[in-house]
PDB file of the backbone (N, CA, C, O) and the ligand in Angstrom, with CONECT records:
HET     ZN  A 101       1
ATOM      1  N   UNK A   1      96.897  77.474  71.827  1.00  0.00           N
ATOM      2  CA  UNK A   1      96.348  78.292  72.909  1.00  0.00           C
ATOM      3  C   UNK A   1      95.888  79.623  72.321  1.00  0.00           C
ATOM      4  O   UNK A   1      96.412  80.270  71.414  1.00  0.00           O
ATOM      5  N   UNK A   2      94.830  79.882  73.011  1.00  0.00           N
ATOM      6  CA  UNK A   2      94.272  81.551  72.276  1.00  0.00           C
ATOM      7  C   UNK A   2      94.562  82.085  73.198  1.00  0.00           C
ATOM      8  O   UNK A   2      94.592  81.523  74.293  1.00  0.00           O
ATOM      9  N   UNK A   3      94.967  83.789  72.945  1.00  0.00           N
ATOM     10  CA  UNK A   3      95.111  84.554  73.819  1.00  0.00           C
ATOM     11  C   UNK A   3      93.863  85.055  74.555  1.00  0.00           C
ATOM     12  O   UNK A   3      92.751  85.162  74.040  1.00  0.00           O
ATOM     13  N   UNK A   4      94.185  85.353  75.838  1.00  0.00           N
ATOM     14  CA  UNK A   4      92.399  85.497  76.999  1.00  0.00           C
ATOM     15  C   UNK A   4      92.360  87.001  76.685  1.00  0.00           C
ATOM     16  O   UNK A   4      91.600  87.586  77.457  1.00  0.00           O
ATOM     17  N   UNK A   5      93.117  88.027  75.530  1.00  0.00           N
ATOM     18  CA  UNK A   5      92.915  89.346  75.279  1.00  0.00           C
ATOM     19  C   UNK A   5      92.123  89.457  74.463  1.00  0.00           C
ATOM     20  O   UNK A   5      91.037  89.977  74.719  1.00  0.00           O
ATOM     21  N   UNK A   6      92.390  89.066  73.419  1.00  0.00           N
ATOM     22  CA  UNK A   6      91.834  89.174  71.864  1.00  0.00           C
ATOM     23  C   UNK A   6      91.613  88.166  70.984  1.00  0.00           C
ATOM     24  O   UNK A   6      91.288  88.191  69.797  1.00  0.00           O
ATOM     25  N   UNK A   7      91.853  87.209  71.789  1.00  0.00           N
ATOM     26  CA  UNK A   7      91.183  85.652  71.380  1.00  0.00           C
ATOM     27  C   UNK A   7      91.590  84.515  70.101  1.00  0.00           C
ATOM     28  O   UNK A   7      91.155  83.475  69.605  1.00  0.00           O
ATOM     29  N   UNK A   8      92.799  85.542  69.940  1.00  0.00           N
ATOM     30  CA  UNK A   8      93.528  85.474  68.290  1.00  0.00           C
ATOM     31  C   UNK A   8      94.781  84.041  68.837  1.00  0.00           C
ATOM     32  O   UNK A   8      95.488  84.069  69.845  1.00  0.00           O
ATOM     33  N   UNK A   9      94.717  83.071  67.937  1.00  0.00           N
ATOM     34  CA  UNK A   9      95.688  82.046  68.266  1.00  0.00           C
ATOM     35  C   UNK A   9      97.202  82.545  68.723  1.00  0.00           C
ATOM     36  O   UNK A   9      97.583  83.703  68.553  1.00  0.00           O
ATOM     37  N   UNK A  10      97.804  81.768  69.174  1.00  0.00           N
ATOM     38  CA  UNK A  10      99.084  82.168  70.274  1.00  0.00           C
ATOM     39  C   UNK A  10     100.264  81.495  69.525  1.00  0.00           C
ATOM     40  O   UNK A  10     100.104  80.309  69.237  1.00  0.00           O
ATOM     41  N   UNK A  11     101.514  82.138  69.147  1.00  0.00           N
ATOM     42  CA  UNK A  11     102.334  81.586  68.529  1.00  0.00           C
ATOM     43  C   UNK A  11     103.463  80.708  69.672  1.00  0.00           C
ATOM     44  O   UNK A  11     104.313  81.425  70.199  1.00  0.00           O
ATOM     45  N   UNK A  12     103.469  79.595  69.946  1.00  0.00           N
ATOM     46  CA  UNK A  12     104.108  78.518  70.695  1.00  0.00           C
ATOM     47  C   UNK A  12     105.614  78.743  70.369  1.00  0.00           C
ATOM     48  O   UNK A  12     105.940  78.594  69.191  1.00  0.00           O
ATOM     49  N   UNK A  13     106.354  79.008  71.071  1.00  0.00           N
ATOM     50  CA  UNK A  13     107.696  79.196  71.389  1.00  0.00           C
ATOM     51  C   UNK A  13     108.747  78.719  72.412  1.00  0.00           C
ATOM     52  O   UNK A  13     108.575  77.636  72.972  1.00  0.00           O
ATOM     53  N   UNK A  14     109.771  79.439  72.667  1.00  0.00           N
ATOM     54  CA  UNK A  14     110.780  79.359  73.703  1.00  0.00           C
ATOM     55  C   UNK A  14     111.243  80.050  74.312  1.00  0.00           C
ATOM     56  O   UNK A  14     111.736  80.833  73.500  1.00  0.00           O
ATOM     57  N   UNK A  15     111.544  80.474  75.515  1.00  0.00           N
ATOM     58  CA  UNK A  15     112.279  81.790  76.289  1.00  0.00           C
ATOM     59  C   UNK A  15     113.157  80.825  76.724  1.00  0.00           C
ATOM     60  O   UNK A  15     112.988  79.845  77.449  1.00  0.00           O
ATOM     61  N   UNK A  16     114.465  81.422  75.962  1.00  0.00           N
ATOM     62  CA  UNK A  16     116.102  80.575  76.864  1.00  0.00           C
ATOM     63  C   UNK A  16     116.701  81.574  77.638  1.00  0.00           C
ATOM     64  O   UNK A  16     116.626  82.767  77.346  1.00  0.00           O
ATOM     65  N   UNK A  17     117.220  81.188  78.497  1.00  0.00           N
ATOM     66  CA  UNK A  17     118.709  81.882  79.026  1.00  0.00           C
ATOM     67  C   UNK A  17     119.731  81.313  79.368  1.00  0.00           C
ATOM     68  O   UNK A  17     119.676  80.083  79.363  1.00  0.00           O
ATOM     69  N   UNK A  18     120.966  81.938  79.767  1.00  0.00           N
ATOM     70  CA  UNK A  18     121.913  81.165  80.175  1.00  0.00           C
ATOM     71  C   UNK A  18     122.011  80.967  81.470  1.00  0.00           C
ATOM     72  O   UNK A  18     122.762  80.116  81.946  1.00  0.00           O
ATOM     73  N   UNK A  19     120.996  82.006  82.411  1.00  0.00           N
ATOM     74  CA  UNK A  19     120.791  81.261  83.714  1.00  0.00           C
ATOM     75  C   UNK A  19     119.124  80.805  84.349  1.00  0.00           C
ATOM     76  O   UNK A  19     118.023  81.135  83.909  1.00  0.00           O
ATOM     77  N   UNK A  20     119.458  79.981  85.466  1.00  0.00           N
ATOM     78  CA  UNK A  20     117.813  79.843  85.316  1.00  0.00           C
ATOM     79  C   UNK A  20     116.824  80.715  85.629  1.00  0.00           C
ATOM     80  O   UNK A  20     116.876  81.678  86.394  1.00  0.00           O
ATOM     81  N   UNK A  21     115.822  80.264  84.913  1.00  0.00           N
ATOM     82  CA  UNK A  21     114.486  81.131  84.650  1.00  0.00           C
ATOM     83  C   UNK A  21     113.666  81.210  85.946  1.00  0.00           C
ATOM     84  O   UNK A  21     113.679  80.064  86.396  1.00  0.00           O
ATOM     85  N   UNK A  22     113.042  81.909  86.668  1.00  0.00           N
ATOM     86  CA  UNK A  22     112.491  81.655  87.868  1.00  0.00           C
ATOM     87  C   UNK A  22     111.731  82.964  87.600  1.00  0.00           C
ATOM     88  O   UNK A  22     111.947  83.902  86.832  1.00  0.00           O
ATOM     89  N   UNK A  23     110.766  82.702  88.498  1.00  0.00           N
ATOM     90  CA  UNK A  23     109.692  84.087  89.030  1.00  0.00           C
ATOM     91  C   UNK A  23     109.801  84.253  90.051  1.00  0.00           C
ATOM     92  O   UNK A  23     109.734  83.248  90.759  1.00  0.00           O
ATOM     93  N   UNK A  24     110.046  85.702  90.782  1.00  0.00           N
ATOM     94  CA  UNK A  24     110.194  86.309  92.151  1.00  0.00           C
ATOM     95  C   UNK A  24     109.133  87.244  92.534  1.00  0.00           C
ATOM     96  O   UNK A  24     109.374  88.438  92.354  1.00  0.00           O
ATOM     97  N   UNK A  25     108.083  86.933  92.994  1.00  0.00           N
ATOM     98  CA  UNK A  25     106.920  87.887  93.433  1.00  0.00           C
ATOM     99  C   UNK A  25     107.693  89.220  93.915  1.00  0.00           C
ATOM    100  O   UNK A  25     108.796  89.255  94.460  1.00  0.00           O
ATOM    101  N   UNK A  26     106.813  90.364  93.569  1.00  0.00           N
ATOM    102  CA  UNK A  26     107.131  91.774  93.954  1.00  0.00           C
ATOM    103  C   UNK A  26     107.745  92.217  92.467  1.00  0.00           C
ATOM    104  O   UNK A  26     107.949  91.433  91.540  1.00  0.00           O
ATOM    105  N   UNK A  27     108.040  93.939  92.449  1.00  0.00           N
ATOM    106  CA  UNK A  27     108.284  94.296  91.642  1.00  0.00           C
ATOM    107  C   UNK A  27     109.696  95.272  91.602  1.00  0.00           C
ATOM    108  O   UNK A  27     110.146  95.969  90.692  1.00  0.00           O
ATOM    109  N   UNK A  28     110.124  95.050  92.796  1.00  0.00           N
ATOM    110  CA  UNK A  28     111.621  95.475  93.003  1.00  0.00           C
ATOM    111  C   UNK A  28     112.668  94.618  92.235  1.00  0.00           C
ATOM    112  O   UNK A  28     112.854  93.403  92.295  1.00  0.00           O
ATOM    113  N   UNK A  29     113.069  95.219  91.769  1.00  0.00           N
ATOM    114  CA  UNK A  29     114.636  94.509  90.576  1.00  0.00           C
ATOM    115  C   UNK A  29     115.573  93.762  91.889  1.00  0.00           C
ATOM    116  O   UNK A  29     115.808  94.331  92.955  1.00  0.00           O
ATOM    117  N   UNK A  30     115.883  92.814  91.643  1.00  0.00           N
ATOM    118  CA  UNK A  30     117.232  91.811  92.235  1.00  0.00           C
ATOM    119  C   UNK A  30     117.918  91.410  91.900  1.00  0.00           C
ATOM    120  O   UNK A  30     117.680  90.603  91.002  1.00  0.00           O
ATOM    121  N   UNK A  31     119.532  91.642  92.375  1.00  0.00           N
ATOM    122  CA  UNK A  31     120.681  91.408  92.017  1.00  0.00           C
ATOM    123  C   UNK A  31     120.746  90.080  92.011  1.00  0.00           C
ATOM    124  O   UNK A  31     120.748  89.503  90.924  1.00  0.00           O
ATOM    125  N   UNK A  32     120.824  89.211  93.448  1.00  0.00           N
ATOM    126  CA  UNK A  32     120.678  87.887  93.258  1.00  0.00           C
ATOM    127  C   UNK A  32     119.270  86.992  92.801  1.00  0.00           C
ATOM    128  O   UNK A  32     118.420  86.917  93.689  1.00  0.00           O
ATOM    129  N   UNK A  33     119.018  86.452  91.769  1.00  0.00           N
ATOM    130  CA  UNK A  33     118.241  85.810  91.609  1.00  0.00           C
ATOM    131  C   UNK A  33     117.682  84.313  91.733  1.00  0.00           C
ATOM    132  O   UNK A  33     116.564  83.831  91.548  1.00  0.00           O
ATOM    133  N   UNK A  34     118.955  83.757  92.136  1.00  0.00           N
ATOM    134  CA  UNK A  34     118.645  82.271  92.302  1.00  0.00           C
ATOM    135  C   UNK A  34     117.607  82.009  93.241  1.00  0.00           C
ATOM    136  O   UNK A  34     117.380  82.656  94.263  1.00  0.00           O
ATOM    137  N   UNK A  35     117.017  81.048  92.834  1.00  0.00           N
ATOM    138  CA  UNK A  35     115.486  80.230  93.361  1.00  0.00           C
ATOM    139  C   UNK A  35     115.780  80.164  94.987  1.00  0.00           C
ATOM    140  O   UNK A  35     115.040  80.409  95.940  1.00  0.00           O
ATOM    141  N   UNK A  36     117.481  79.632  94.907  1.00  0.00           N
ATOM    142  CA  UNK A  36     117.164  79.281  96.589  1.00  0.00           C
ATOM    143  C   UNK A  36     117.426  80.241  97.042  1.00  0.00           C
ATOM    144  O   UNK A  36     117.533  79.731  98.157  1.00  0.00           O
ATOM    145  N   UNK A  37     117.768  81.798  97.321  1.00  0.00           N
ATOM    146  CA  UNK A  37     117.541  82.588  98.099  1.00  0.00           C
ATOM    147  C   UNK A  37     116.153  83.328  98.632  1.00  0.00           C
ATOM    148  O   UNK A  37     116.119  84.181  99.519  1.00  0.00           O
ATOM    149  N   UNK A  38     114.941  82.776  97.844  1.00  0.00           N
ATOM    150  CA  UNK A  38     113.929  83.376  97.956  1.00  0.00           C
ATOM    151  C   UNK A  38     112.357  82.535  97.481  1.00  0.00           C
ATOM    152  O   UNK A  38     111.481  82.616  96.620  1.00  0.00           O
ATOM    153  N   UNK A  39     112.749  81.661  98.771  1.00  0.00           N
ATOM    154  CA  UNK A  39     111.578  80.761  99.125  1.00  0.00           C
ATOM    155  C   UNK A  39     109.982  80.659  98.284  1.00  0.00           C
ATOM    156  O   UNK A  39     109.347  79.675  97.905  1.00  0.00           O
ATOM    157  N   UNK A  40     109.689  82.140  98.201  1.00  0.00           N
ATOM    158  CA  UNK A  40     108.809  81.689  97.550  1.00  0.00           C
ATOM    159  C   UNK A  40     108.737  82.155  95.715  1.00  0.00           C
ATOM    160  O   UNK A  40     107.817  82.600  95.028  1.00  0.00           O
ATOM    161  N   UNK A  41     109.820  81.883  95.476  1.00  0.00           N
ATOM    162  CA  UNK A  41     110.053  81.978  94.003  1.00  0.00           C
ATOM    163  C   UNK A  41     109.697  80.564  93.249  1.00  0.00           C
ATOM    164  O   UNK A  41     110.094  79.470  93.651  1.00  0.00           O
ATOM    165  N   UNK A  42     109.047  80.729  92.325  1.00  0.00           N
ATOM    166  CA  UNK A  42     108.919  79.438  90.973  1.00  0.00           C
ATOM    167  C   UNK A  42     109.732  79.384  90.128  1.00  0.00           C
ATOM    168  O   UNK A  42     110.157  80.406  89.590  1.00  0.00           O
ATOM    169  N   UNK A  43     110.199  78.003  89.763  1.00  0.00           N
ATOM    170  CA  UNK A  43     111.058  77.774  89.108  1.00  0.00           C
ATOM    171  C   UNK A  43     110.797  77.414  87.521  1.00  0.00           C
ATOM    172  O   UNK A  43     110.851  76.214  87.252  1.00  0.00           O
ATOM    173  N   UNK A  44     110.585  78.108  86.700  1.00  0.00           N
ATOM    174  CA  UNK A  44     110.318  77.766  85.185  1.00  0.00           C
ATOM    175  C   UNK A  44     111.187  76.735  84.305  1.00  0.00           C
ATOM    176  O   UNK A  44     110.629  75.889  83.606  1.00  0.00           O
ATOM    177  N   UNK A  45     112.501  76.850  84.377  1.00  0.00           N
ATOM    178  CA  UNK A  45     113.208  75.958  84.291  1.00  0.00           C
ATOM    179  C   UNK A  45     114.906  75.794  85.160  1.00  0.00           C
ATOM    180  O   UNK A  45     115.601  76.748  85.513  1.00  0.00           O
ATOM    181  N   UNK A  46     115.137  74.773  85.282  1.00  0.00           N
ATOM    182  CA  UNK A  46     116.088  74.647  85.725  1.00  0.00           C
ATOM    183  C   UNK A  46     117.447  75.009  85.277  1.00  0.00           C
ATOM    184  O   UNK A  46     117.240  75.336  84.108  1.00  0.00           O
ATOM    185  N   UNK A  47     118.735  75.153  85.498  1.00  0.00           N
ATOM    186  CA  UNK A  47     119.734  75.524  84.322  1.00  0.00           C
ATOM    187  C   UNK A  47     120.327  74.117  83.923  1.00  0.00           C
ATOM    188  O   UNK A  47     120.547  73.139  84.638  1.00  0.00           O
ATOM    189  N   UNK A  48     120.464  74.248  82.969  1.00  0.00           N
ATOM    190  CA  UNK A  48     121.398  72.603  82.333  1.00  0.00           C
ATOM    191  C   UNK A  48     123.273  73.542  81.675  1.00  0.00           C
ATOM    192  O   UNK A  48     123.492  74.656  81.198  1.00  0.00           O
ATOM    193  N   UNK A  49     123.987  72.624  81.932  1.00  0.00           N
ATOM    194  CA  UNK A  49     125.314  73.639  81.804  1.00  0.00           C
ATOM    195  C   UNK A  49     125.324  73.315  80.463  1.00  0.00           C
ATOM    196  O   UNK A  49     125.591  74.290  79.761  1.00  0.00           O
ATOM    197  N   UNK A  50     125.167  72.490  79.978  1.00  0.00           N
ATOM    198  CA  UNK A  50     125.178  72.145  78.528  1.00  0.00           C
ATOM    199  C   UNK A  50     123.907  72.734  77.472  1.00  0.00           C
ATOM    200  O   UNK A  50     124.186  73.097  76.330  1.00  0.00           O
ATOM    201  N   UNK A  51     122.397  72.781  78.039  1.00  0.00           N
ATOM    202  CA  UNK A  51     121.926  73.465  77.386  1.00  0.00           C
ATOM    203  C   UNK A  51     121.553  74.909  77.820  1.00  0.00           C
ATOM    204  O   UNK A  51     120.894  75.456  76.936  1.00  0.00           O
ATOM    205  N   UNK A  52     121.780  75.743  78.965  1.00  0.00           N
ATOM    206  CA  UNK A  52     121.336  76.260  79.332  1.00  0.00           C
ATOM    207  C   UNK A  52     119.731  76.084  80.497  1.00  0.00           C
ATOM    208  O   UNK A  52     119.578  75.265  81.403  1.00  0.00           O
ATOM    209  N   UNK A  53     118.869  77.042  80.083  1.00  0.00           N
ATOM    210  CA  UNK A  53     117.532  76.761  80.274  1.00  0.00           C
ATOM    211  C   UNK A  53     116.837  77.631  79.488  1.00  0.00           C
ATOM    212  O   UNK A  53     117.120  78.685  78.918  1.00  0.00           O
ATOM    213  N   UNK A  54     115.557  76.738  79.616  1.00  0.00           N
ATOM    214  CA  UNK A  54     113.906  76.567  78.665  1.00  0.00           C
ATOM    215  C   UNK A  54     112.853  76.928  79.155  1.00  0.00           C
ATOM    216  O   UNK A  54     112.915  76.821  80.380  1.00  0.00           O
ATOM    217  N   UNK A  55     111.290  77.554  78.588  1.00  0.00           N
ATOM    218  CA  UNK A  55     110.552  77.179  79.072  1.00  0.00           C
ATOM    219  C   UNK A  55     109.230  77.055  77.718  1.00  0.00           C
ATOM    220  O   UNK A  55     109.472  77.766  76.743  1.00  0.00           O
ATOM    221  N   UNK A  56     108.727  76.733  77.691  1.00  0.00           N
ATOM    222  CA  UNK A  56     107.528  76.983  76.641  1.00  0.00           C
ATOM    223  C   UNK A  56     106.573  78.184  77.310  1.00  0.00           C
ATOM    224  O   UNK A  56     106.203  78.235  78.483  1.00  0.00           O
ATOM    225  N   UNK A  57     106.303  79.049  76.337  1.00  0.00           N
ATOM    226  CA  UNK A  57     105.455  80.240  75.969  1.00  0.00           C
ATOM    227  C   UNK A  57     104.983  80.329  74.584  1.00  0.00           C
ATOM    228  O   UNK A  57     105.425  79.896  73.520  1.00  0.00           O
ATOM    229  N   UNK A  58     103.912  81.046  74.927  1.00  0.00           N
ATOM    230  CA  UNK A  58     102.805  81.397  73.630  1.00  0.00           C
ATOM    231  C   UNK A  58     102.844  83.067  73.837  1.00  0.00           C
ATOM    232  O   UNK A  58     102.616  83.764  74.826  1.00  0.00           O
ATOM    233  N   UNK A  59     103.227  83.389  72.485  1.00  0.00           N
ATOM    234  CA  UNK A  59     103.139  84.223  72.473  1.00  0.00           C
ATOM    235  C   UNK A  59     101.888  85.463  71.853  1.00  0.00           C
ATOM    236  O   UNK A  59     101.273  84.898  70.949  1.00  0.00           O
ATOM    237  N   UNK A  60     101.536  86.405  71.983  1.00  0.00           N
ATOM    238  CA  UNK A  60     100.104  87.097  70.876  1.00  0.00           C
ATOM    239  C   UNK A  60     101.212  88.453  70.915  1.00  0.00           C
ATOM    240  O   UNK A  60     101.731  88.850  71.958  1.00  0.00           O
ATOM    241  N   UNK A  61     101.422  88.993  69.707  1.00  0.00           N
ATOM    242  CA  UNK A  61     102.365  90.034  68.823  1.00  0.00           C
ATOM    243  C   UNK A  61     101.124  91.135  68.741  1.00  0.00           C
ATOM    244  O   UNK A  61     101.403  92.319  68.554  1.00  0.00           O
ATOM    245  N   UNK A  62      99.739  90.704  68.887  1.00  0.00           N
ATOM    246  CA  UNK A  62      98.742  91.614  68.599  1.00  0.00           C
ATOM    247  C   UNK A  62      98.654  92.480  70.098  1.00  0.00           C
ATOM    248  O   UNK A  62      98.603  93.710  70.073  1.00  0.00           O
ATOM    249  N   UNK A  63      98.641  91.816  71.237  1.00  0.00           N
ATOM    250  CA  UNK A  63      98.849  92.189  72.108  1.00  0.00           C
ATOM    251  C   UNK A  63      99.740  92.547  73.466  1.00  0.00           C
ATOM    252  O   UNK A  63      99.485  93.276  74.424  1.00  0.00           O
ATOM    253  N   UNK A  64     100.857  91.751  73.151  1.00  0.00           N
ATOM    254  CA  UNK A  64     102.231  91.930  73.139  1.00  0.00           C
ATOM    255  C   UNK A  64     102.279  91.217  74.859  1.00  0.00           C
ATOM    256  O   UNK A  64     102.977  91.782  75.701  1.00  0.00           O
ATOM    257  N   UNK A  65     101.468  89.951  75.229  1.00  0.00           N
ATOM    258  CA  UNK A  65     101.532  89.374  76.277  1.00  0.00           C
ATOM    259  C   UNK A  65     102.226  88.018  75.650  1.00  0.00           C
ATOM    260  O   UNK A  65     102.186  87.587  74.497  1.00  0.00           O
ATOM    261  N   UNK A  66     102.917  87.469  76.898  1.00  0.00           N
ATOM    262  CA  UNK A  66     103.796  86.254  76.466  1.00  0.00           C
ATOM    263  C   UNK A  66     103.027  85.614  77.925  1.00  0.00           C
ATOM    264  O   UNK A  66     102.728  86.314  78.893  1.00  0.00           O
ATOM    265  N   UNK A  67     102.804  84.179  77.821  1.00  0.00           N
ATOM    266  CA  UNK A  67     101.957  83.104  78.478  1.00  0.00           C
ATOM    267  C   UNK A  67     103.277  82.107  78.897  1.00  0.00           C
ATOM    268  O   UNK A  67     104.079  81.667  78.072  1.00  0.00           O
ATOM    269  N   UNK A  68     103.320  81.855  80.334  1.00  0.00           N
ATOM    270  CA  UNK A  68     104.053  80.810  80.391  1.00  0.00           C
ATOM    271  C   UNK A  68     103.013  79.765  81.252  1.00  0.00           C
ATOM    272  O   UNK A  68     102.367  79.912  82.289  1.00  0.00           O
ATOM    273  N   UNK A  69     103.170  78.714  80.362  1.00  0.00           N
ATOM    274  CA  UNK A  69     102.308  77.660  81.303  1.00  0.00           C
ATOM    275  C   UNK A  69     103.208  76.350  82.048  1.00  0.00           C
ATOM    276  O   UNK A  69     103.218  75.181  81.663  1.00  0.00           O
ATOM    277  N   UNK A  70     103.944  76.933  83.220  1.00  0.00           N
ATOM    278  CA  UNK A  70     104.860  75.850  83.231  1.00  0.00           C
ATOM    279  C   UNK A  70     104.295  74.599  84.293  1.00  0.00           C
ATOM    280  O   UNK A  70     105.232  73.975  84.791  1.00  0.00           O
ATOM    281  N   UNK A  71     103.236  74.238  84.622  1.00  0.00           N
ATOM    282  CA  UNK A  71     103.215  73.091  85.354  1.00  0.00           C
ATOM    283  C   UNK A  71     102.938  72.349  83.453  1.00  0.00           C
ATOM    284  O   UNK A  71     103.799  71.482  83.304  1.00  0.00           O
ATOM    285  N   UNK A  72     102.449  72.418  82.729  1.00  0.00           N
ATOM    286  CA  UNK A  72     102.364  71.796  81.076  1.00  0.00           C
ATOM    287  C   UNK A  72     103.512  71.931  80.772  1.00  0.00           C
ATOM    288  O   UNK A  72     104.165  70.903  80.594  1.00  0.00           O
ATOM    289  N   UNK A  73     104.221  73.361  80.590  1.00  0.00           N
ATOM    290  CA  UNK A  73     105.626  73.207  79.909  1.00  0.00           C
ATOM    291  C   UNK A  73     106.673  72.385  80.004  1.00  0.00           C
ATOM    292  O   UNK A  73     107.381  71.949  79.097  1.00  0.00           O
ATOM    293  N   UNK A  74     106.752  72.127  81.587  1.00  0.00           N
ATOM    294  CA  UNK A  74     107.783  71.456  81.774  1.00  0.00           C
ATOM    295  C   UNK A  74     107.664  70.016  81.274  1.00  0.00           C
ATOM    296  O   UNK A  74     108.704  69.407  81.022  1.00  0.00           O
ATOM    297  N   UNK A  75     106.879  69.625  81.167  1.00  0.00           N
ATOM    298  CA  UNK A  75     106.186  68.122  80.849  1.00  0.00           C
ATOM    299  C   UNK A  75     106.507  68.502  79.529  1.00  0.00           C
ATOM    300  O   UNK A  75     107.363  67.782  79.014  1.00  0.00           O
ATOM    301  N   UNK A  76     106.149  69.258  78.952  1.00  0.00           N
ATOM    302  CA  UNK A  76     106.200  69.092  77.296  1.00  0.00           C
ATOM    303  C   UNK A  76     107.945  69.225  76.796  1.00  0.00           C
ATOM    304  O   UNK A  76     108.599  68.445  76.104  1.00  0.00           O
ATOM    305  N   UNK A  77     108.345  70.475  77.425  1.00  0.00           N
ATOM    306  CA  UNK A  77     109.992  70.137  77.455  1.00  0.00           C
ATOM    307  C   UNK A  77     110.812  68.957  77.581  1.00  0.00           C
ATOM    308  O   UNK A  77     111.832  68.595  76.994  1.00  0.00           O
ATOM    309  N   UNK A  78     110.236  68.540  78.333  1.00  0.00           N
ATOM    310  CA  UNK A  78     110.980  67.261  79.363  1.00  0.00           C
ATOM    311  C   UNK A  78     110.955  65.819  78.270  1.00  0.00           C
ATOM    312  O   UNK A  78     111.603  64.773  78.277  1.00  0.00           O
ATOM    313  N   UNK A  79     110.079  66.258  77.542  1.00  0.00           N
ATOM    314  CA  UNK A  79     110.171  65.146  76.374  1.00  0.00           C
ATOM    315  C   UNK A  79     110.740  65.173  75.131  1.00  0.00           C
ATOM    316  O   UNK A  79     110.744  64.278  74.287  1.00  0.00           O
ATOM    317  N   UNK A  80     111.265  66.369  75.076  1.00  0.00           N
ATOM    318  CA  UNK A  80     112.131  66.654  73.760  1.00  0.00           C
ATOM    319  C   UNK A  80     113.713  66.490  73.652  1.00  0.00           C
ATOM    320  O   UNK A  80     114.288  66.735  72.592  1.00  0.00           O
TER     321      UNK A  80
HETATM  322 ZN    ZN A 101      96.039  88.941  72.028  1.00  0.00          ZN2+
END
């Protein structure tokens, strides 16, 4: 993947945590984060107790944006 900044190839990676990964529209900080309190949150990955959770990102260091493509990621995870 090239970055849509500077067009320079994207280094393919991982963002883990030990809880799950989700996106919460708005820019106010939240204590609780789980998916199901807040309907319209996306879920990047799920938590696994054994591995945690995953998601695939590309990263550009030139421009210091990280890419998550998770309707692909998860598919590409999901096979490893
Ligand atoms: Zn870039």
């Amino acid at each position: 993947m090239n970055c849509p900044y500077c067009k320079n190839e994207m280094e393919k990676g991982l963002i883990h945590s030990p809880h799950e990964l989700n996106f919460i529209k708005g820019e106010k900080r939240k204590f609780m984060t789980a998916s199901f309190l807040h309907d319209d949150s996306v879920v990047l990955s799920k938590l696994s107790y054994l591995k945690g959770s995953a998601t695939i990102a590309y990263n550009c260091p030139e421009c210091e944006i990280i890419i998550i493509d998770y309707k692909n990621g998860k598919n590409d995870l999901n096979n490893k």
